[in-house]
Structures are given as structure tokens and as C-alpha cells.
C-alpha positions in Angstrom: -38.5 -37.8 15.3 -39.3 -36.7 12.0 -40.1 -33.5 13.3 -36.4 -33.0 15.2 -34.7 -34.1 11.8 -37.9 -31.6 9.7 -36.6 -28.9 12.2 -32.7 -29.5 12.0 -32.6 -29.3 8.5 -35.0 -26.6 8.6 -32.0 -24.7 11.2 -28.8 -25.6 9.1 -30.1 -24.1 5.8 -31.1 -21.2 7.4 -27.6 -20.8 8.7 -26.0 -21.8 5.9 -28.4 -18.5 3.7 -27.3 -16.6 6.8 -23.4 -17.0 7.2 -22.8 -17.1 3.2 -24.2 -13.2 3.1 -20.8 -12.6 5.6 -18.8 -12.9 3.1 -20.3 -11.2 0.0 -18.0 -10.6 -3.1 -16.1 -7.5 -3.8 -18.0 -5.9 -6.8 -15.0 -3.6 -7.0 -12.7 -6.9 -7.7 -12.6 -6.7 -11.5 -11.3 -2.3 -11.2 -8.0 -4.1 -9.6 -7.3 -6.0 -12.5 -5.3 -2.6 -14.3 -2.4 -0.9 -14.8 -1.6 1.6 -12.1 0.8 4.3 -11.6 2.3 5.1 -7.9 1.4 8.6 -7.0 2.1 9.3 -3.4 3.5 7.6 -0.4 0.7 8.2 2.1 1.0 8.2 6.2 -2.6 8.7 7.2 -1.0 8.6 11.2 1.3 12.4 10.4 -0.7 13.5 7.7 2.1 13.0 4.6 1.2 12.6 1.2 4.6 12.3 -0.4 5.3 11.9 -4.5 7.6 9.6 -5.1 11.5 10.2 -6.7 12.5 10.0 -9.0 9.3 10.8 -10.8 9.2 10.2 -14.6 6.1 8.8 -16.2 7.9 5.4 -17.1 8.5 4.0 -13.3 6.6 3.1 -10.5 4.0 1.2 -12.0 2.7 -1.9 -11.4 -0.1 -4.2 -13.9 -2.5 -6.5 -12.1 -3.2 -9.2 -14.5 -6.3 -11.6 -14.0 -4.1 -14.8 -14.0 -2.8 -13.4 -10.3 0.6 -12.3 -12.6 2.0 -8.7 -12.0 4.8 -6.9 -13.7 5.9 -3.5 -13.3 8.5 -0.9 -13.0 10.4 0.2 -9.6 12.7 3.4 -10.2 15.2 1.5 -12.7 14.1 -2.2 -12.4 11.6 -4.3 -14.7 9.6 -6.2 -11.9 7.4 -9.7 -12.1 6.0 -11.5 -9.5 2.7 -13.1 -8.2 -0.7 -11.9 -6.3 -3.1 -13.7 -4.2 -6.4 -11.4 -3.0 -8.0 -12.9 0.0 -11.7 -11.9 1.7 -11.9 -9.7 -1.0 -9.3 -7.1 0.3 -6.2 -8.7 1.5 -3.6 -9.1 -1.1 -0.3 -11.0 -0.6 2.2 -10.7 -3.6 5.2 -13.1 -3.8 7.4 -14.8 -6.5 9.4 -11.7 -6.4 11.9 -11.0 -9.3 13.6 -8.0 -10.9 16.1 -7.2 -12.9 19.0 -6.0 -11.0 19.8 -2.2 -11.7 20.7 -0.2 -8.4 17.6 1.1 -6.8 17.4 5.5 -7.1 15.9 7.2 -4.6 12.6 5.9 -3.2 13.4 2.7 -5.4 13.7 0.4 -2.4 10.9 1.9 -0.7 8.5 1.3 -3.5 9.6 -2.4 -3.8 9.4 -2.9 0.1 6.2 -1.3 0.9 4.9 -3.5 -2.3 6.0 -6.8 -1.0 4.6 -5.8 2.4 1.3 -5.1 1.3 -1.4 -6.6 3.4 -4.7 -5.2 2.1 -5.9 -3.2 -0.6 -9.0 -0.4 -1.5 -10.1 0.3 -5.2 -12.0 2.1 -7.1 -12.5 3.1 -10.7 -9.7 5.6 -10.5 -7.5 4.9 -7.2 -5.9 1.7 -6.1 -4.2 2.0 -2.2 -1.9 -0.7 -1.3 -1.2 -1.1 2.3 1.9 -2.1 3.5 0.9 -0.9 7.6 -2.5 -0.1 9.7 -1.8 3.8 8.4 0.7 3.6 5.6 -0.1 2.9 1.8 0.9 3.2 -1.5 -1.3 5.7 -3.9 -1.7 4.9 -7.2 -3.5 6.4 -10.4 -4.6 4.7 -13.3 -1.7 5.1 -15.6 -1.6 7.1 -18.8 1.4 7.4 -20.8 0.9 8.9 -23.8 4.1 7.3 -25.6 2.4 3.8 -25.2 
């Protein structure tokens, strides 16, 4: 008997080492945690890789900030909301607000595609956010030099 228990035990720790390496943590977590500047619109499925318009250096930009708070600006609108990152690469962001200046342009598009985000990919220097299987949002670290 103590040899089935010796055994079991033996079986369920070496599952446990096993399964935990599944889901290992995003070392790449922390880069997220910036502000980023929207560069294209990208369709991976047609091949577009569209800038966004009106483009100004002081909108479309978003700020991931570590308490899962982001704020940031569409075409005309200060936005705020809230983030949750799942599995290390899906990303849900809710708690919408805005302030409420008619949209320009690809406005509405950035806020939409934002609140539809479903996963994301970062690195160092490029965040994509995306919003479908083949569409996602492009983004830059930002650099304004008036700030």
C-alpha cells in the first residue's frame, strides 16, 4: 500500500513540474507596460499597411500603465479605460470613457478596433493589437519631442 500511495505521489508531482512549464510567463510582459503611438492599420489577409488620418504626432496613442489603467488619445478624444492580459497574450480592455468631441477620419476605427482587441505581440519597439485573426493595430514607441 505504501508503495501505490509512494508511487501516486511520486505521479502527481511529476505532473504537476510537467503541466506548470505549459504555461510559462511572457518575459516580453513588462515592454507592454509603455506609451505607444498607432502607426498603421495592418490587414495581413490583402496585404495593407495603412497610416492612420488624421496623422499629427499628438493622437492615436494609447499608455499601458502597470495598475491595468490605460489612457490615451483617439483623433480628437482624451481616452481612459481598463486592461486585463490573459495567457500572457490575450488582452481585453474595458471601462471605456472618452471625452466626447466628434470622431475625424479613422477616429472611430481606432477606438473600435481597440475595444475589440483580442490578443497582443510586443517587443522592445512594436506593440500589434489585434482586433481579428488577420487585422491589427501597429504601434511605435512614442516620441514627441514637445513632451
Amino acid at each position: 500500500m505504501q508503495k501505490v500511495t509512494l508511487f501516486l505521489i511520486s505521479a502527481l508531482i511529476l505532473a504537476t513540474v510537467s503541466f506548470s512549464g505549459c504555461n510559462k510567463p511572457n518575459p516580453n510582459i513588462d515592454l507592454l507596460y509603455k506609451k505607444w503611438k498607432l502607426v498603421a492599420f495592418v490587414n495581413e489577409s490583402d496585404g495593407t499597411n495603412r497610416p492612420p488620418q488624421p496623422d499629427s504626432p499628438n493622437n492615436y496613442w494609447i499608455e499601458f500603465k502597470t495598475d491595468n489603467t490605460l489612457t490615451g488619445v483617439s483623433s480628437t478624444n482624451a481616452l481612459t479605460g481598463t486592461f486585463d492580459i490573459r495567457n500572457n497574450s490575450t488582452i481585453s480592455i474595458s471601462s471605456w470613457g472618452s471625452t466626447d468631441i466628434n470622431e475625424l477620419f479613422d477616429g472611430e476605427l481606432f477606438i473600435e478596433s481597440l475595444c475589440s482587441s483580442q490578443h497582443f505581440s510586443v517587443t522592445a519597439t512594436e506593440l500589434k493589437l489585434f482586433y481579428s485573426d488577420t487585422e491589427y493595430l501597429l504601434f511605435n514607441i512614442y516620441q514627441n519631442e514637445t513632451e
